[in-house]
VEXRO-183950 format. One record per residue (C-alpha): y, x, z; residue number from 0. Coordinates in pm, 1 decimal. Example, Ala and Ser with C-alpha at 12.3 -4.5 7.8 and 13.67 -1.06 7.14 Angstrom:
REM residues 2
+----------+----------+----------+-----+
:       c2 :       c1 :       c3 : seq :
+----------+----------+----------+-----+
:   -450.0 :   1230.0 :    780.0 :   0 :
:   -106.0 :   1367.0 :    714.0 :   1 :
+----------+----------+----------+-----+
REM end
This chain:
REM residues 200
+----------+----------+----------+-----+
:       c2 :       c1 :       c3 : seq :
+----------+----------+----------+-----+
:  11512.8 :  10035.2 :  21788.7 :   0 :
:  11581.2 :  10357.9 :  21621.6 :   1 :
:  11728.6 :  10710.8 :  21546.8 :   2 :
:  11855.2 :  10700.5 :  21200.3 :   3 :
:  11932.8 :  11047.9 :  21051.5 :   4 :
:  12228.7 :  11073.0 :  20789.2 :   5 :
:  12327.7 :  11326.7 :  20560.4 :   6 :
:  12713.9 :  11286.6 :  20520.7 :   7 :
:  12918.3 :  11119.0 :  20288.3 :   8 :
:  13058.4 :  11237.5 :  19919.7 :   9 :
:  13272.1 :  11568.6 :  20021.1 :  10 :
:  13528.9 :  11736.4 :  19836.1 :  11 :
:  13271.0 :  12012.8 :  19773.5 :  12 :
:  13039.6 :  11785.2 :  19629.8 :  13 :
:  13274.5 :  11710.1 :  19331.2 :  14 :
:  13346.8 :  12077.9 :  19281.8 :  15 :
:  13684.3 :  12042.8 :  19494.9 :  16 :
:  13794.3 :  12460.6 :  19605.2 :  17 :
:  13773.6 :  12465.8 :  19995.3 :  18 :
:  13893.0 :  12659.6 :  20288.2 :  19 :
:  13604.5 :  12679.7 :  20506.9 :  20 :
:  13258.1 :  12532.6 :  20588.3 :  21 :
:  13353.7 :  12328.1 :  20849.5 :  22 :
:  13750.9 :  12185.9 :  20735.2 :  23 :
:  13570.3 :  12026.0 :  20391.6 :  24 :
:  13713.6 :  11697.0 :  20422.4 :  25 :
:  13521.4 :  11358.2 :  20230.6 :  26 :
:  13634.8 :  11308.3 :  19836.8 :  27 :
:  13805.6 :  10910.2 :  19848.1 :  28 :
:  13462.3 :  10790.9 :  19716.4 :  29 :
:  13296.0 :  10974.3 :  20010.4 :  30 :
:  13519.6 :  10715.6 :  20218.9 :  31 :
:  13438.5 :  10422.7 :  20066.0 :  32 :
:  13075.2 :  10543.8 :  20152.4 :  33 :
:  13139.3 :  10573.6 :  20504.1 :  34 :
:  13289.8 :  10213.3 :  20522.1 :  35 :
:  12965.6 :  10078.4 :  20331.6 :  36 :
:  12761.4 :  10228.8 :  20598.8 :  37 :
:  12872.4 :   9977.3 :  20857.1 :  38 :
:  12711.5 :   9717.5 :  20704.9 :  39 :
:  12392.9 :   9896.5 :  20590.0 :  40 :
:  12319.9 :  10021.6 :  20983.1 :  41 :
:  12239.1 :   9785.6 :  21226.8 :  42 :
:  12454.0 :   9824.7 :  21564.0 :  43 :
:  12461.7 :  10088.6 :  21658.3 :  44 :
:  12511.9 :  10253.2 :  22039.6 :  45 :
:  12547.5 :  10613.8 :  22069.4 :  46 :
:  12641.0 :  10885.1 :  21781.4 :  47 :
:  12553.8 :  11242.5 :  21736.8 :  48 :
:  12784.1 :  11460.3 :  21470.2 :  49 :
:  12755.7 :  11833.5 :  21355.9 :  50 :
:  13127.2 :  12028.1 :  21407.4 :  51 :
:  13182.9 :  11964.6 :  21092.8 :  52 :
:  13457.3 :  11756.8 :  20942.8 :  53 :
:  13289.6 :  11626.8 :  20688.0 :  54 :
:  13023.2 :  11437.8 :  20927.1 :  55 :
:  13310.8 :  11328.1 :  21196.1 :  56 :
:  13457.7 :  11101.3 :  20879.6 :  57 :
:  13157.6 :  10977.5 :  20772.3 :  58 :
:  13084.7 :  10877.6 :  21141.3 :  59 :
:  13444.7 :  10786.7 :  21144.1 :  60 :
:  13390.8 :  10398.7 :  21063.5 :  61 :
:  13112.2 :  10329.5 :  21309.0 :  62 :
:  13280.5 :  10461.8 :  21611.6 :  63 :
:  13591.4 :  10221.0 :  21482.4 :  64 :
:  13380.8 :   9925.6 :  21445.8 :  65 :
:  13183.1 :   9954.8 :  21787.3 :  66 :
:  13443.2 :  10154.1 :  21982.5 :  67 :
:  13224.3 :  10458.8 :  22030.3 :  68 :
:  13290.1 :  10825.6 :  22077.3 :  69 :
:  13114.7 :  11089.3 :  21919.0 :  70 :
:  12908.8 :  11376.5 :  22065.3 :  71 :
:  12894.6 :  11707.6 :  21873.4 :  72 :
:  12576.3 :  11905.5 :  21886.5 :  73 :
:  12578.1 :  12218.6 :  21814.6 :  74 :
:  12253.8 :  12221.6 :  21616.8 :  75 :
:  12362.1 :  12001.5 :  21351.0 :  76 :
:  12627.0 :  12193.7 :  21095.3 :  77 :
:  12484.4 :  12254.2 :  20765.7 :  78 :
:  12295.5 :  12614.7 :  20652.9 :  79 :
:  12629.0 :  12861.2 :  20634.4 :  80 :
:  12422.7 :  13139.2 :  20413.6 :  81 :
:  12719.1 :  13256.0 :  20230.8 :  82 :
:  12992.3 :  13446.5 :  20412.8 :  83 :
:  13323.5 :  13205.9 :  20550.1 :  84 :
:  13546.3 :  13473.7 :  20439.0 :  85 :
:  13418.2 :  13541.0 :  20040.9 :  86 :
:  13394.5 :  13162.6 :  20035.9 :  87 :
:  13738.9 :  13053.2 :  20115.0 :  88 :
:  13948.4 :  12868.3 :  19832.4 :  89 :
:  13603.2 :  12867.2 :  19597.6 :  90 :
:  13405.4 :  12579.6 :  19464.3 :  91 :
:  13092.2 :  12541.2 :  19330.5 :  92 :
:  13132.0 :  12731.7 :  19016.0 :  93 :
:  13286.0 :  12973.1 :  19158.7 :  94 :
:  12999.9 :  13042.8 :  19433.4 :  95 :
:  12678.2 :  12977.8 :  19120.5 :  96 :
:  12618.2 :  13316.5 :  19148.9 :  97 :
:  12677.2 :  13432.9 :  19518.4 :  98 :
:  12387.4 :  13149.2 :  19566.9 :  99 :
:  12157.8 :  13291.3 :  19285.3 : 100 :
:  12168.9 :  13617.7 :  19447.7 : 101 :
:  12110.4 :  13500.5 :  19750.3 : 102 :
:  11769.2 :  13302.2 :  19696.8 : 103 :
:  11655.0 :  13525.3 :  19474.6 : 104 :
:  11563.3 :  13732.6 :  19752.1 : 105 :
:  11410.5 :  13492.5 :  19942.4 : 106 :
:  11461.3 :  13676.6 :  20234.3 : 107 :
:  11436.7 :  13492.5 :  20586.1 : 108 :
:  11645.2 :  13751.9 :  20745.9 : 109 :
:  11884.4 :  13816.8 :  20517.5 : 110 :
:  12270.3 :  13763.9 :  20601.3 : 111 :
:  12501.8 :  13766.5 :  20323.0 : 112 :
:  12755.2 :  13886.8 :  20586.3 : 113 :
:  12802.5 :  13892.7 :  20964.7 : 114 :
:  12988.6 :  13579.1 :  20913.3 : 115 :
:  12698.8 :  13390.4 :  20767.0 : 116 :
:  12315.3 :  13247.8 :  20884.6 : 117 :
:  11979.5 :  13361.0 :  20768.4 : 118 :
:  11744.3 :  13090.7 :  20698.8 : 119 :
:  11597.3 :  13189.0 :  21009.2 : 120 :
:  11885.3 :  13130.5 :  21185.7 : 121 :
:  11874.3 :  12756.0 :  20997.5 : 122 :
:  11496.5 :  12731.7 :  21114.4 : 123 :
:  11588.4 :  12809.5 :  21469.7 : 124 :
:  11852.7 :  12509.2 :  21525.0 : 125 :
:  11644.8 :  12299.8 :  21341.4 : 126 :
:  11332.8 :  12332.9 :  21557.5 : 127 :
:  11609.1 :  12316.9 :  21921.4 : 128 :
:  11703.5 :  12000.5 :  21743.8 : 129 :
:  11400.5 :  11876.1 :  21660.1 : 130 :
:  11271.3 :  11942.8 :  22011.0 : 131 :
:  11562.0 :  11724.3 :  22127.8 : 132 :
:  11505.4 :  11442.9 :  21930.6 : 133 :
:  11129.6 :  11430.9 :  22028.0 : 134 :
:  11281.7 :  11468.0 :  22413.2 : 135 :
:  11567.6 :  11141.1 :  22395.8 : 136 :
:  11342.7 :  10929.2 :  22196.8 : 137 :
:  11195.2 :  10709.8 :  22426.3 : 138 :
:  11627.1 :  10681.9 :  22553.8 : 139 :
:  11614.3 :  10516.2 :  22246.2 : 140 :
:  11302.5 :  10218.6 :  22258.2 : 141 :
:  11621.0 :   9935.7 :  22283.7 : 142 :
:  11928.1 :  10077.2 :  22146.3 : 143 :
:  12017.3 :  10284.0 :  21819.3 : 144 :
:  12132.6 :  10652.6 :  21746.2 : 145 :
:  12316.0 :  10749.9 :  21426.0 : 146 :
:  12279.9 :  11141.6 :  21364.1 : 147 :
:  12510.2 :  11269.6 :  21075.0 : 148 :
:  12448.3 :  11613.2 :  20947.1 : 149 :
:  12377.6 :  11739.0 :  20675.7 : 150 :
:  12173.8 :  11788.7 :  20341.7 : 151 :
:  12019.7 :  12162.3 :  20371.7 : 152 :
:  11958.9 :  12080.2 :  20763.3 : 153 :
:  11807.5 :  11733.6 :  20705.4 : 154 :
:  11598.9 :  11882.7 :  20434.6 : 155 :
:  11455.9 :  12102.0 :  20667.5 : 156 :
:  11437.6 :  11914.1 :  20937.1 : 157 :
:  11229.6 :  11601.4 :  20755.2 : 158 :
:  10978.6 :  11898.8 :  20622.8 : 159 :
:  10905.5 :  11999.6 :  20934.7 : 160 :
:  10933.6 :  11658.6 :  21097.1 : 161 :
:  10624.1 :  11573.5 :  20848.9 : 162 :
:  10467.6 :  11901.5 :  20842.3 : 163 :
:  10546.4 :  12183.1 :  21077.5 : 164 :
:  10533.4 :  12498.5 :  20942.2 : 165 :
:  10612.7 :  12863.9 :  21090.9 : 166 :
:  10864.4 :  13076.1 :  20929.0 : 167 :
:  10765.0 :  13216.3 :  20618.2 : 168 :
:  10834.9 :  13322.8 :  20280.3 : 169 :
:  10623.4 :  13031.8 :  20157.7 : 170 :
:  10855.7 :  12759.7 :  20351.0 : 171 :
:  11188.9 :  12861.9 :  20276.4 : 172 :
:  11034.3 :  12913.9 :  19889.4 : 173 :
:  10949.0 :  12524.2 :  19948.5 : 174 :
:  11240.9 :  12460.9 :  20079.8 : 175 :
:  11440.7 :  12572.9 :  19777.9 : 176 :
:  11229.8 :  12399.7 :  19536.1 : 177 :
:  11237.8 :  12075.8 :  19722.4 : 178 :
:  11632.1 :  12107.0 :  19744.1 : 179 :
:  11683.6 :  12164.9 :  19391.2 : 180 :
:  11399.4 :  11902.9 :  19289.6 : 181 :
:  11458.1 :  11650.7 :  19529.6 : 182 :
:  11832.3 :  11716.6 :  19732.5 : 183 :
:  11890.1 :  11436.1 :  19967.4 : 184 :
:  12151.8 :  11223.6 :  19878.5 : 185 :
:  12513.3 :  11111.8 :  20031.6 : 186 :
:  12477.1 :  10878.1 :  20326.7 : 187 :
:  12095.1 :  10878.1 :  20252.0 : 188 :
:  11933.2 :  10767.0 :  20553.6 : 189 :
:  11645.4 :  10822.3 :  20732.9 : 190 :
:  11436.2 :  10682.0 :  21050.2 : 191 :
:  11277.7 :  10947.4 :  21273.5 : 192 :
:  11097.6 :  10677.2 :  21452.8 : 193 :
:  10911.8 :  10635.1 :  21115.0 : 194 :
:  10851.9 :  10954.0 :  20960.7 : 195 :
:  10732.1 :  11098.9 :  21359.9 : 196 :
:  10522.9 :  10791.0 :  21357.1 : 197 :
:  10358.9 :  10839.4 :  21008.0 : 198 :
:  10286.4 :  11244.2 :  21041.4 : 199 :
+----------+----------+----------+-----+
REM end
Protein backbone atom coordinates (compact mmCIF):
# COMPACT_ATOMS: atom_id res chain seq x y z
CA UNK A 1 0.00 0.00 0.00
CA UNK A 2 0.97 3.57 -0.14
CA UNK A 3 1.34 7.33 0.80
CA UNK A 4 0.34 9.26 -2.18
CA UNK A 5 1.33 12.98 -2.04
CA UNK A 6 -1.04 15.58 -3.86
CA UNK A 7 -0.63 19.00 -4.78
CA UNK A 8 -4.22 20.54 -4.70
CA UNK A 9 -6.69 21.08 -7.14
CA UNK A 10 -7.20 24.18 -9.80
CA UNK A 11 -7.61 27.33 -7.24
CA UNK A 12 -9.01 30.56 -7.86
CA UNK A 13 -5.42 31.89 -7.74
CA UNK A 14 -4.36 29.67 -10.30
CA UNK A 15 -6.64 31.36 -12.93
CA UNK A 16 -5.55 34.81 -11.82
CA UNK A 17 -8.80 35.11 -9.51
CA UNK A 18 -7.90 38.45 -6.69
CA UNK A 19 -7.88 36.76 -3.17
CA UNK A 20 -8.18 37.59 0.43
CA UNK A 21 -5.64 35.57 2.05
CA UNK A 22 -3.30 32.54 1.66
CA UNK A 23 -5.22 30.24 3.38
CA UNK A 24 -9.34 31.33 2.40
CA UNK A 25 -8.31 30.71 -1.62
CA UNK A 26 -11.12 28.60 -2.41
CA UNK A 27 -10.89 25.87 -5.78
CA UNK A 28 -11.93 27.62 -9.37
CA UNK A 29 -15.29 25.16 -10.57
CA UNK A 30 -12.74 23.26 -12.77
CA UNK A 31 -10.57 22.75 -9.64
CA UNK A 32 -13.84 20.80 -8.42
CA UNK A 33 -14.41 18.76 -11.08
CA UNK A 34 -10.67 17.77 -10.39
CA UNK A 35 -11.28 16.81 -6.99
CA UNK A 36 -14.28 14.53 -8.01
CA UNK A 37 -11.95 12.84 -10.77
CA UNK A 38 -9.57 12.02 -8.07
CA UNK A 39 -11.85 9.42 -6.55
CA UNK A 40 -11.55 7.29 -9.20
CA UNK A 41 -7.85 7.80 -10.04
CA UNK A 42 -6.81 6.82 -6.10
CA UNK A 43 -7.31 3.56 -4.94
CA UNK A 44 -9.19 3.40 -1.40
CA UNK A 45 -8.09 5.13 0.51
CA UNK A 46 -7.95 5.06 4.69
CA UNK A 47 -6.62 7.96 6.43
CA UNK A 48 -6.05 11.73 5.03
CA UNK A 49 -3.60 14.37 5.90
CA UNK A 50 -4.50 18.24 4.70
CA UNK A 51 -2.46 21.56 5.09
CA UNK A 52 -4.88 24.51 6.90
CA UNK A 53 -5.51 25.58 3.89
CA UNK A 54 -8.83 25.76 2.14
CA UNK A 55 -7.82 25.06 -0.95
CA UNK A 56 -6.45 21.39 0.06
CA UNK A 57 -9.64 20.65 2.52
CA UNK A 58 -11.83 20.82 -1.01
CA UNK A 59 -9.70 18.97 -2.94
CA UNK A 60 -9.70 16.31 -0.10
CA UNK A 61 -13.30 17.15 0.13
CA UNK A 62 -14.58 14.17 -2.22
CA UNK A 63 -12.56 11.37 -0.70
CA UNK A 64 -13.58 11.89 2.83
CA UNK A 65 -17.39 11.88 1.19
CA UNK A 66 -16.87 8.77 -0.63
CA UNK A 67 -15.15 6.69 2.27
CA UNK A 68 -16.63 8.60 5.23
CA UNK A 69 -13.30 9.86 6.52
CA UNK A 70 -12.21 12.86 8.49
CA UNK A 71 -9.36 14.85 7.82
CA UNK A 72 -6.28 15.62 9.96
CA UNK A 73 -4.53 18.99 9.50
CA UNK A 74 -0.80 19.11 9.90
CA UNK A 75 0.67 21.91 10.48
CA UNK A 76 3.65 21.34 8.20
CA UNK A 77 1.80 21.18 5.09
CA UNK A 78 0.47 24.95 3.94
CA UNK A 79 2.17 26.19 0.97
CA UNK A 80 5.57 28.70 1.07
CA UNK A 81 3.77 32.20 2.39
CA UNK A 82 6.99 34.43 1.17
CA UNK A 83 5.00 37.42 0.43
CA UNK A 84 3.37 39.37 3.26
CA UNK A 85 -0.74 38.33 4.07
CA UNK A 86 -1.42 41.91 4.46
CA UNK A 87 0.22 43.55 0.92
CA UNK A 88 -1.32 40.46 -0.65
CA UNK A 89 -4.91 40.77 0.17
CA UNK A 90 -7.48 41.41 -2.79
CA UNK A 91 -4.32 40.87 -5.46
CA UNK A 92 -3.84 38.28 -8.11
CA UNK A 93 -1.18 37.16 -9.96
CA UNK A 94 -0.49 40.17 -12.00
CA UNK A 95 -0.81 42.17 -9.51
CA UNK A 96 1.91 40.31 -7.20
CA UNK A 97 4.61 39.70 -10.79
CA UNK A 98 6.70 42.01 -9.29
CA UNK A 99 6.53 41.64 -5.39
CA UNK A 100 7.76 37.91 -6.52
CA UNK A 101 10.59 39.21 -8.87
CA UNK A 102 11.92 41.17 -6.10
CA UNK A 103 11.75 38.71 -3.91
CA UNK A 104 13.88 35.87 -5.71
CA UNK A 105 16.03 38.07 -7.02
CA UNK A 106 17.67 38.15 -3.83
CA UNK A 107 17.81 34.77 -3.29
CA UNK A 108 18.07 35.23 0.16
CA UNK A 109 17.27 32.18 2.58
CA UNK A 110 16.54 34.49 5.37
CA UNK A 111 14.84 37.01 3.93
CA UNK A 112 11.14 37.93 5.09
CA UNK A 113 9.24 40.14 2.93
CA UNK A 114 7.42 41.10 6.19
CA UNK A 115 6.85 39.76 9.71
CA UNK A 116 3.77 38.30 8.31
CA UNK A 117 5.54 36.15 5.79
CA UNK A 118 8.21 32.84 5.69
CA UNK A 119 11.77 32.75 4.56
CA UNK A 120 12.63 29.87 2.50
CA UNK A 121 14.23 28.70 5.47
CA UNK A 122 11.33 28.75 7.29
CA UNK A 123 9.78 26.52 4.09
CA UNK A 124 12.96 24.18 4.47
CA UNK A 125 12.33 23.71 8.14
CA UNK A 126 8.58 22.25 7.87
CA UNK A 127 9.54 20.45 5.06
CA UNK A 128 12.34 18.43 6.66
CA UNK A 129 9.65 17.99 10.33
CA UNK A 130 7.43 16.64 7.62
CA UNK A 131 9.58 14.67 5.90
CA UNK A 132 10.86 13.16 9.14
CA UNK A 133 7.22 12.21 9.79
CA UNK A 134 6.51 10.55 6.81
CA UNK A 135 9.74 8.40 7.06
CA UNK A 136 8.38 7.74 10.93
CA UNK A 137 4.34 6.47 9.94
CA UNK A 138 5.45 4.64 6.95
CA UNK A 139 5.62 1.29 7.94
CA UNK A 140 1.61 2.42 9.65
CA UNK A 141 1.11 2.34 6.20
CA UNK A 142 2.48 -1.44 4.65
CA UNK A 143 -1.66 -2.40 4.26
CA UNK A 144 -3.65 0.65 4.05
CA UNK A 145 -3.33 4.06 2.04
CA UNK A 146 -2.61 7.80 3.01
CA UNK A 147 -3.62 10.72 0.78
CA UNK A 148 -1.46 13.94 1.70
CA UNK A 149 -2.76 17.18 -0.06
CA UNK A 150 -0.56 20.17 0.04
CA UNK A 151 0.78 22.00 -2.04
CA UNK A 152 2.97 22.91 -5.19
CA UNK A 153 6.05 25.07 -3.68
CA UNK A 154 6.02 22.51 -0.55
CA UNK A 155 5.78 19.34 -2.68
CA UNK A 156 8.45 20.74 -4.87
CA UNK A 157 10.62 20.88 -2.12
CA UNK A 158 9.78 18.17 -0.44
CA UNK A 159 10.26 15.54 -3.65
CA UNK A 160 13.93 17.36 -4.07
CA UNK A 161 14.89 16.53 -0.96
CA UNK A 162 12.98 13.26 -0.78
CA UNK A 163 15.45 12.27 -3.85
CA UNK A 164 18.35 14.22 -2.86
CA UNK A 165 18.84 15.81 0.50
CA UNK A 166 20.49 18.83 0.49
CA UNK A 167 21.40 21.45 3.40
CA UNK A 168 20.24 24.92 3.16
CA UNK A 169 21.92 26.91 0.74
CA UNK A 170 21.96 29.48 -1.79
CA UNK A 171 22.54 26.75 -4.38
CA UNK A 172 19.13 24.80 -3.34
CA UNK A 173 16.69 27.39 -3.09
CA UNK A 174 18.49 28.75 -6.63
CA UNK A 175 17.41 25.03 -7.76
CA UNK A 176 14.47 25.26 -6.37
CA UNK A 177 13.37 28.29 -8.35
CA UNK A 178 14.55 27.01 -11.55
CA UNK A 179 12.89 23.69 -11.13
CA UNK A 180 9.53 25.57 -10.19
CA UNK A 181 9.52 27.74 -13.08
CA UNK A 182 10.87 24.84 -15.48
CA UNK A 183 9.07 22.09 -14.20
CA UNK A 184 5.96 23.40 -11.52
CA UNK A 185 4.04 20.44 -10.40
CA UNK A 186 0.78 20.27 -11.64
CA UNK A 187 -3.01 20.32 -10.13
CA UNK A 188 -3.92 17.07 -8.43
CA UNK A 189 -0.50 15.71 -9.70
CA UNK A 190 0.27 12.85 -7.66
CA UNK A 191 2.99 11.27 -6.26
CA UNK A 192 4.03 7.91 -4.27
CA UNK A 193 6.56 8.38 -1.45
CA UNK A 194 6.81 4.69 -1.17
CA UNK A 195 8.43 4.96 -4.68
CA UNK A 196 10.51 7.88 -4.92
CA UNK A 197 12.04 6.83 -0.92
CA UNK A 198 12.47 3.47 -2.48
CA UNK A 199 14.32 4.61 -5.71
CA UNK A 200 16.82 7.36 -3.93
Amino acid sequence: MSIFLIRHAESEANINGKTRSHASIALSENGHIQAQNLCSTLPKIDHVMVSKYLRTQQTAAPILEKYNLDFEVDEHLHEFSYLSEFKCANTNLNDRKAWVNAYWEKMDCQHRDSDDAESFEDLYLRVQAFHDKLKTVAESYAAKNLAVFSHGQFLQLLIMQIQQPSLLTKELMQKFRTDLVRQPIKNTEIFNFTKVYSET
